[in-house]
Structures are given as C-alpha cells and as structure tokens.
C-alpha positions as CSV (number, residue, x, y, z in Angstrom):
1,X,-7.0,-16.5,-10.0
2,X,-9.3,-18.9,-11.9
3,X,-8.4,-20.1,-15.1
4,X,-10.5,-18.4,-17.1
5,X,-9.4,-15.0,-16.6
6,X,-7.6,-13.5,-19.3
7,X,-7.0,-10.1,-18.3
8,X,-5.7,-10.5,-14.8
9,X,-6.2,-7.5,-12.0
10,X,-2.5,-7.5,-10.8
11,X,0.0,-9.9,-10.6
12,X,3.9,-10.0,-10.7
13,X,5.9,-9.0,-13.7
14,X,9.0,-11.3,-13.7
15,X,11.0,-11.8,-16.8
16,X,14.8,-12.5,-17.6
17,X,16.3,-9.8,-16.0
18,X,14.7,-11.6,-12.9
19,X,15.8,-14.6,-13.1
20,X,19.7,-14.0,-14.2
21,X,19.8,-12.1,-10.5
22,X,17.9,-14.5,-8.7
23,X,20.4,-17.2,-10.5
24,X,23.2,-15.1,-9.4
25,X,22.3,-15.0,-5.6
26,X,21.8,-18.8,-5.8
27,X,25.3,-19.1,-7.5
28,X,26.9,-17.1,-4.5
29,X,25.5,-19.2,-2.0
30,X,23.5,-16.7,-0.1
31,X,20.2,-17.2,-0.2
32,X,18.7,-16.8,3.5
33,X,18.6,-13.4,5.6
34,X,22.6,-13.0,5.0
35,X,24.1,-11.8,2.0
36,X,25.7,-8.2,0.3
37,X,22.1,-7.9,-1.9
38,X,20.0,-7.0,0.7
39,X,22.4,-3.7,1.9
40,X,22.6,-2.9,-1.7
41,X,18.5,-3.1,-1.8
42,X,18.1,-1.2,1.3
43,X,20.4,1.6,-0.4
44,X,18.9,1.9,-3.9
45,X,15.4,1.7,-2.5
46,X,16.4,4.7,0.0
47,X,17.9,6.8,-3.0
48,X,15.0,5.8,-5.4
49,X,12.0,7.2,-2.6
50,X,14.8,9.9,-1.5
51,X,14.9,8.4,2.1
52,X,18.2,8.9,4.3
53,X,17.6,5.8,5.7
54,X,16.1,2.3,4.3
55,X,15.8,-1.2,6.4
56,X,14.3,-4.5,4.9
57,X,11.8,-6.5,6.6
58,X,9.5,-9.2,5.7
59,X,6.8,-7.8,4.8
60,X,5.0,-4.2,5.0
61,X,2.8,-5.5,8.3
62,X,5.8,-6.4,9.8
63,X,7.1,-2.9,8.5
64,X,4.1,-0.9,10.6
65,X,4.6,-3.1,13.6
66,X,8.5,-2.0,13.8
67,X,7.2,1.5,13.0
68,X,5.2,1.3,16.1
69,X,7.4,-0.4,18.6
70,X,10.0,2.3,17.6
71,X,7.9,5.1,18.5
72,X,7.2,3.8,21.8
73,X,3.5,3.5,21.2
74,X,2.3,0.7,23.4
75,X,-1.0,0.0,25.8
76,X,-3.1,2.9,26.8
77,X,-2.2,5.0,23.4
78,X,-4.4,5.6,20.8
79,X,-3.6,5.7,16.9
80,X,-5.8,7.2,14.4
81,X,-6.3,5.1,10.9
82,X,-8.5,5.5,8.0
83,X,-11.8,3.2,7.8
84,X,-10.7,2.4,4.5
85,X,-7.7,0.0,4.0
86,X,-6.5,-3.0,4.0
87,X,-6.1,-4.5,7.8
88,X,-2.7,-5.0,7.6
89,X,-2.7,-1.3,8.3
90,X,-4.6,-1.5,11.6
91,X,-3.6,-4.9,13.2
92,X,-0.2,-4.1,14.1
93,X,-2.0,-1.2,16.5
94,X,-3.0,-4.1,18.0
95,X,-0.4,-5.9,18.4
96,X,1.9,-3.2,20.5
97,X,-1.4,-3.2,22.7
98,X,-3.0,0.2,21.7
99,X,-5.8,1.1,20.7
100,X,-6.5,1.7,16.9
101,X,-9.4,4.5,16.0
102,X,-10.9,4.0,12.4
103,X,-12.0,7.4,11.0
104,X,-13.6,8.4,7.7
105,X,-12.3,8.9,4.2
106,X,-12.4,11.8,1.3
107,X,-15.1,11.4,-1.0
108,X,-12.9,12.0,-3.8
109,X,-9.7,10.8,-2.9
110,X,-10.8,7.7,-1.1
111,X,-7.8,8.8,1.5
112,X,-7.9,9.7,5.5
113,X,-10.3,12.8,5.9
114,X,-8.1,15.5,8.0
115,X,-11.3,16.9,9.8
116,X,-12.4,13.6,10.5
117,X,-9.0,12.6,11.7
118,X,-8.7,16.3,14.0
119,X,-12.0,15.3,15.5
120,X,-11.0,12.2,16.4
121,X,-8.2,13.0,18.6
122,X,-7.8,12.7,22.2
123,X,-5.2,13.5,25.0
124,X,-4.4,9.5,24.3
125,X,-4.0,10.2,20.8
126,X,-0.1,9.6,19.8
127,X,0.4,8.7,16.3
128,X,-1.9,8.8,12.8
129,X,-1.5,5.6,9.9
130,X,-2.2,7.9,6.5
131,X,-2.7,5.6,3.8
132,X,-2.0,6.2,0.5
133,X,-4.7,4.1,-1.3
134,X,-4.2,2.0,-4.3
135,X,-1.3,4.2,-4.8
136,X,-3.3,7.9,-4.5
137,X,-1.2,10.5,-2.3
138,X,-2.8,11.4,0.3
139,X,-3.1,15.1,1.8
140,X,0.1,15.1,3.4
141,X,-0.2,19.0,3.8
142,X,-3.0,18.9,5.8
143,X,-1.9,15.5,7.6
144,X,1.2,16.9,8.5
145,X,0.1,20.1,9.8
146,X,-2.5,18.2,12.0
147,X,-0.2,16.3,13.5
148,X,2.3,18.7,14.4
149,X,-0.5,21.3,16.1
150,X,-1.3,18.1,18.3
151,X,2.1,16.4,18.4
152,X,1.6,13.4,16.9
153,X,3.7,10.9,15.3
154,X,3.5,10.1,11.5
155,X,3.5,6.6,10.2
156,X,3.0,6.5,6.5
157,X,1.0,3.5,4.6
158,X,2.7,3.7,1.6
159,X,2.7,-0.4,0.9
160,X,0.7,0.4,-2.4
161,X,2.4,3.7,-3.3
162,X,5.8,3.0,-4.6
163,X,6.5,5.8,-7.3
164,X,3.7,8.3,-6.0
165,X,4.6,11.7,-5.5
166,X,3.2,14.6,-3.5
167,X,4.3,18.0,-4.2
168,X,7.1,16.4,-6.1
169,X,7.9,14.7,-3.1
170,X,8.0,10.8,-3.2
171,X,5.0,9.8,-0.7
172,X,6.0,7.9,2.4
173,X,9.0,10.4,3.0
174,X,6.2,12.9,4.7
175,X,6.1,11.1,8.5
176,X,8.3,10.2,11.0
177,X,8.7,6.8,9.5
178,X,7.3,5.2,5.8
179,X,6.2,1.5,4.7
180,X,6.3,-0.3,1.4
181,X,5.5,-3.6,0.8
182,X,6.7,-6.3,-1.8
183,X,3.9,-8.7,-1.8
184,X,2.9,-10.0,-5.0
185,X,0.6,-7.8,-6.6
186,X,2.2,-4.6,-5.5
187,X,4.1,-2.0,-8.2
188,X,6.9,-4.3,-7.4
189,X,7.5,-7.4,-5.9
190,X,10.4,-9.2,-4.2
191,X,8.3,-12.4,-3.5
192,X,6.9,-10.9,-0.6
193,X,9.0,-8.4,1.9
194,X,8.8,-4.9,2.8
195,X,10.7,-1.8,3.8
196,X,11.0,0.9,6.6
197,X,12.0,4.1,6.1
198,X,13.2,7.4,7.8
199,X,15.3,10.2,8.8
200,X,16.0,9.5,11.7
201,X,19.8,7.7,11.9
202,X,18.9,6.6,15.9
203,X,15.5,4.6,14.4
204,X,17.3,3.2,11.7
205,X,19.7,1.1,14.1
206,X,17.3,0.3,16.1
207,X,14.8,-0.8,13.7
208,X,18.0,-2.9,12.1
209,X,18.3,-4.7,15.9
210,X,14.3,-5.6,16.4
211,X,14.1,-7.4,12.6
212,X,17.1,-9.5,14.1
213,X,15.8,-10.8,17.0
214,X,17.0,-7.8,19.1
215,X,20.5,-9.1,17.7
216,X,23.2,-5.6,16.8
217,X,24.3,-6.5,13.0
218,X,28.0,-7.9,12.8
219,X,28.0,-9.1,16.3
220,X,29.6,-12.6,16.5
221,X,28.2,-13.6,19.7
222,X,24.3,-14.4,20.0
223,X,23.9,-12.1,22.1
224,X,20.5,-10.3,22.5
225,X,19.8,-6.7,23.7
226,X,16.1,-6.6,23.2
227,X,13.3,-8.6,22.1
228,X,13.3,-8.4,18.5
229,X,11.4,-10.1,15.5
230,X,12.6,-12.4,12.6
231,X,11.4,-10.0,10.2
232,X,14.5,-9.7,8.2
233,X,14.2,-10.3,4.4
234,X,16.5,-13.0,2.3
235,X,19.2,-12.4,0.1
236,X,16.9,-14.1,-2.7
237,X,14.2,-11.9,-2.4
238,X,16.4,-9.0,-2.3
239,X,18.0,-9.8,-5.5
240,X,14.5,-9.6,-7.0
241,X,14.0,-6.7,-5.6
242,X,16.8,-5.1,-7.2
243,X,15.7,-6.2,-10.5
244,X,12.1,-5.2,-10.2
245,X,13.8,-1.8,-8.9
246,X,15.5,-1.4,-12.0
247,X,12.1,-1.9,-14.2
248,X,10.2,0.5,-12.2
249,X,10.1,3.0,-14.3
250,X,8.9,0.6,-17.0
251,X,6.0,-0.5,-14.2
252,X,5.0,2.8,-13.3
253,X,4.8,4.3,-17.3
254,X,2.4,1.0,-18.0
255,X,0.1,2.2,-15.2
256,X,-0.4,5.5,-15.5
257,X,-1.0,4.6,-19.1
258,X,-3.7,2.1,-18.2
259,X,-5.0,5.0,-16.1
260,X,-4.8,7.2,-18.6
261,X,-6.7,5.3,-21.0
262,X,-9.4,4.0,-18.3
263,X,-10.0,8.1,-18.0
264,X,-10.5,8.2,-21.6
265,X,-12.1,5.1,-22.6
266,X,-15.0,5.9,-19.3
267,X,-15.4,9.7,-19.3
268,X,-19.0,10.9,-19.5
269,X,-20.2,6.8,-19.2
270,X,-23.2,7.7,-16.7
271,X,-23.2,6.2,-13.2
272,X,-19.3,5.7,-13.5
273,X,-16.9,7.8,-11.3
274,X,-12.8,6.9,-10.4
275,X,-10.5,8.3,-7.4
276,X,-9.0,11.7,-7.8
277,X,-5.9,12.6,-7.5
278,X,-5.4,16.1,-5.8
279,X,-3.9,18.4,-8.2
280,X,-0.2,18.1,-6.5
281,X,-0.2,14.2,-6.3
282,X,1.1,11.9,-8.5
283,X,-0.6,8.3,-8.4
284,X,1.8,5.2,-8.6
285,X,-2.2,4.3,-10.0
286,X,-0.6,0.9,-8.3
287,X,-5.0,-0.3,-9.3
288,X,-7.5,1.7,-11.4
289,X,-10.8,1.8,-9.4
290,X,-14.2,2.8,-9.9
291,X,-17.4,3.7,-8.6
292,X,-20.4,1.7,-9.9
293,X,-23.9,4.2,-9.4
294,X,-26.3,0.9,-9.9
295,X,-29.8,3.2,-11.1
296,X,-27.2,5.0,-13.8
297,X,-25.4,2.3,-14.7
298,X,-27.8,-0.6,-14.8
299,X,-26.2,-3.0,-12.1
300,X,-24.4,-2.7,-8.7
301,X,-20.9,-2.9,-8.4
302,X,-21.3,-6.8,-7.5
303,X,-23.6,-7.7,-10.8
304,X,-20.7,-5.5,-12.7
305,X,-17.6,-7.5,-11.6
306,X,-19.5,-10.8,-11.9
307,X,-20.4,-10.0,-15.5
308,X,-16.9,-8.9,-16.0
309,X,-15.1,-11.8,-14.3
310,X,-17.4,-14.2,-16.8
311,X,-15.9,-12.9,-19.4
312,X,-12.6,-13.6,-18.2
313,X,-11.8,-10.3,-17.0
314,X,-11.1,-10.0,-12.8
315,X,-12.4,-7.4,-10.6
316,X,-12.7,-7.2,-7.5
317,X,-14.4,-4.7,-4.2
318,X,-12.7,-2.1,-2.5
319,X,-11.3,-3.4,1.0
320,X,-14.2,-3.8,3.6
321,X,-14.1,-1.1,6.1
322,X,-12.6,-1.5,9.0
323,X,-15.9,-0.4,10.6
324,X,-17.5,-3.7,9.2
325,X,-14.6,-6.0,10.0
326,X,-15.6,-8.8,12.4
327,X,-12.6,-8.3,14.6
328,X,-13.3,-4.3,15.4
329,X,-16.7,-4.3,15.4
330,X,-16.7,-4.2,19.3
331,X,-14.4,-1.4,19.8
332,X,-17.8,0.8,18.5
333,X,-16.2,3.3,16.6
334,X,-17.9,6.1,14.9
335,X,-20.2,5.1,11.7
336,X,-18.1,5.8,8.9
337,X,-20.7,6.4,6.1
338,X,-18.3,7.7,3.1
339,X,-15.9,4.4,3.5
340,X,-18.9,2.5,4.3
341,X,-20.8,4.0,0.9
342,X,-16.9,3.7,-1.6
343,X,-16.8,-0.4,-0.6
344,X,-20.8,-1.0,-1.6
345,X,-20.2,0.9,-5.1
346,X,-16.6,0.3,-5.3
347,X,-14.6,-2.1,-7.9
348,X,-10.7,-2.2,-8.9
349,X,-10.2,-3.1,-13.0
350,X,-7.5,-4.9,-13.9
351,X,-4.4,-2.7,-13.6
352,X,-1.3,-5.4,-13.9
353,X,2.0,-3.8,-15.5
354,X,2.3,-6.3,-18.6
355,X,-1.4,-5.1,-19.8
356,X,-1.5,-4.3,-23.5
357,X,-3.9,-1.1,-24.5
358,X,-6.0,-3.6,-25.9
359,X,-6.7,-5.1,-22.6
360,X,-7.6,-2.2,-20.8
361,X,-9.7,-1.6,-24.0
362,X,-11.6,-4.8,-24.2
363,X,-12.7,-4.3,-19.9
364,X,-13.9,-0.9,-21.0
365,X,-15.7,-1.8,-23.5
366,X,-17.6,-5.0,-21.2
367,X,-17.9,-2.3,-18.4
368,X,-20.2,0.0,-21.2
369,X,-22.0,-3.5,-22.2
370,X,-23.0,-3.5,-18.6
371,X,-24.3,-0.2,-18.7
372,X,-26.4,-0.6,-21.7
373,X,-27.9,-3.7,-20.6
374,X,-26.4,-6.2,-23.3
C-alpha cells in the first residue's frame, strides 16, 4: 500500500481482543506448530462453517494441494478450474502432476460456468476446483449435480468465502473437501494459514499425517509413514485466529453493509455494473467489485482506478485469467472470452471491515466524478 491511500481496499482488522490472545499464547510458551489453540481453532472453525471435520494448514494453497493428494489425483488426471481466479487455485494441479483445464465463467456471477465446465470433461477428467469469488457462492446445485452424473470429485475454493451461504448452507461444505485461507486481506486473518475441511473422518486423519511430514499426531517416535508436508499452522497464528473468529460476525455485518451501500450509492450510474449473487446465495461480499463500460462511463477500468488511487483511494483489477497467465499459456486451452472480457472492465473498491459509511461514500462519489468527466 502506498502511503497516500486513505481508504484502503482490504487489510487486516486487529485490535485488543487480538492482541490479549496472541499475548496469551506467548505467555504459555507455545508458539510454534504445537500447542492446545490450534485443536480449539480447528473445532470452532468446523462448528462455525458446519463441517464435521476441520484441519489447519499453512495456508489455503497448501490447503488445495492436501485436498488433491488426498483424493488420489496425480499424473495423467485431469481437473477442471475456472479461468477466473487467483492461481493459487490452479498450481497445486500442478504440483500432484495433473493436468489443470481452465474453463469459462458466468457473466453475472463471475463464478465456474456449469455448461462450460460439462463440455469440458473427459474420460481423464476426475475432480472440478469451484471457486467462490470474492466471496460470491457459486452454483453449487448445478456443480454438484455435474459432478455426480460424471463421477467427479469436489474440491471447493472457498479461500475468500468465509461466511457465504448457499441455500442456507455455509459454502465450502458442498464438495468432497473445502478450503479457506487466512492470508491478510481475507474476511479473517490468522497472519497467514488456512484450513481443510470435510466429512469424511478417513481424510481427516490422513490429511492431519501429510501437514506433519507424514508423521501420525501423538507419536513419540519420528517415525514417518508417508511423505508429508510442513504445512501445519502455529499455535500463534491459531490464537489469532480464534479471536478474529470471534469478530466475524462483526466482519461480515461491515461488509455486506459496504455492499449494500455500493448498491445504493451506484444504481442507475451508466456504464457501471457489480457481481450478482444468485437469489439463494449469500455473499461473504469478502471485495465489492465492479464493471467499468469505458464509452458509458468515460474511462476504462485502468484510467478509473488510477484516478481513484490519486485520490488516495486503492483499487485494483480482477485476477488475470488463467488463460493469459505466462505459465499456462502453452497448455492451449480453450479461449475464454467472458473471464477474458470481466478482467479488461473489471475493478475491486475498497471493501476492508473497519470502513466507515463515509468511506465507501467518498469512493462512490470519485467513481461518479469519473463518469462525468470532472
């Protein structure tokens, strides 16, 4: 962030109630990847998202990677993911040796597009990466039923989706296995880290033996029965985890406020459109994003977040298809115009959870300035 920005896009939230747990895990001595806080994490996050089963890891890439080794998915196996999303989503495809197939978005709901995803499936197909963008459900109805008349595997993206709903369902409870992430800017943060969860009691042990270096927990010996990972998360970041838990609520109200307002504040301002929700989703609205029509609204997206970012407000694009990454360029998937077409009109506004109305009135009111040519 540069220093003149005054009305941030995301950034953590940490106040007392932070810092008196964090004190307290320094206090007892356990602040590396042993210590009671991070079982008492896993459990509250598990009852909050109503998983059965909840395991920490490092972070939500190292979350999908698990997810994958766990299902078995490996060279010669394909796995579908959306063209729009961060790459965290796709490189841990890569790194089990399969082979990851981008496919288009929704126009509306800036999510996975299930006929896009049914035509891209093949008799090496195993396992589809929904993605929840920004913290918009995605059709898990439709995702779900796709996979099941092929016989695929689920793994849910929910890193930015903590506190979304789908049919009154908490998103990332849909699939086989469901990912969250901690990093910094997320709906709540423990430093970094991420989590892993499922159903499925014979996944959760054996995801709790791959984040510890293929190591059973409460054996004395080092003794080894797989290759694992050091994924596992500390004690100190599960202690601000558990505080940040307990503000969630207060997180979550502050958004969909923000989004509320945005709604509000832009409705009927021409060449301006924002994600949609699909009438039985709930948005963790984790950032408020829009759509910048450059003949309507007198600039592109990239002379609108300039302008807005001089005046101390940050924006920034949509993520970069994966189609247009430099990295999967050569695997020569399928042309992906509506992702390709969301990330040249696309911005996020600032949606950090210790906005005031004021500042989500003040961006509003540069975004119209934009439009009117002042």
């Amino acid at each position: 962030m540069t220093d003149n920005i005054r009305i941030p896009l995301d950034a953590p939230n940490i106040g007392e109630l932070e810092k008196e747990y964090v004190t307290r895990a320094i206090e007892s001595g356990y602040v590396s990847t042993a210590g009671p806080l991070i079982g008492e994490f896993e459990e509250r996050f598990a009852a909050c998202v109503g998983a059965r089963y909840a395991v920490a890891t490092v972070n939500g890439t190292s979350a999908i990677h698990l997810a994958l080794r766990l299902l078995g998915i490996g060279p010669g196996d394909e796995v579908i993911v959306p063209a729009l999303t961060f790459v965290g989503t796709v490189n841990p495809v890569v790194y089990v040796g399969a082979t990851p197939v981008a496919v288009d978005v929704d126009p509306l709901t800036w999510n996975i597009g299930v006929e896009a995803l049914e035509q891209a499936i093949t008799e090496r197909t195993r396992a589809v990466i929904p993605v929840h963008l920004y913290g918009n459900p995605a059709d898990m109805t439709a995702v779900g039923e796709t996979a099941r008349r092929y016989g695929l595997y689920i793994i849910e993206d929910a890193a930015e989706a903590l506190g979304a709903a789908y049919q009154n369902r908490h998103v990332g409870t849909f699939g086989d296995v469901g990912v969250f992430s901690f990093n910094g800017n997320k709906v709540i943060t423990a430093g970094g880290g991420g989590m892993l969860v499922t159903k499925d009691p014979a996944l959760a042990e054996r995801a709790r033996l791959l984040v510890n270096q293929g190591r059973a927990p409460g054996i004395t010996e080092f003794e080894h029965q797989e290759i694992g990972y050091n994924y596992r998360l500390t004690n100190l970041q599960a202690a601000l985890g558990l505080a940040q838990m307990e503000r969630l609520p207060e997180f979550l109200a502050v958004k969909g406020r923000n989004a509320a307002l945005y709604r509000e504040l832009l409705a009927g301002e021409a060449g301006l459109v924002w994600q949609r929700e699909l009438g039985d989703a709930r948005s963790s609205w984790w950032l408020f994003s829009v759509l910048v029509d450059a003949e309507q609204h007198g600039g592109d997206r990239v002379t609108v977040a300039d302008k807005l970012r001089a005046a101390g407000v940050q924006a920034r694009p949509l993520f970069k298809p994966l189609t247009q990454q430099s990295p999967y360029r050569k695997l020569g998937w399928r042309a992906c115009p509506v992702a390709e077409s969301l990330h040249a009109r696309g911005i996020s506004l600032p949606s950090a959870s210790f906005l005031r109305e004021d500042d989500i009135r003040e961006t509003c009111r540069l975004l119209k300035t934009v439009g009117e040519g002042r």
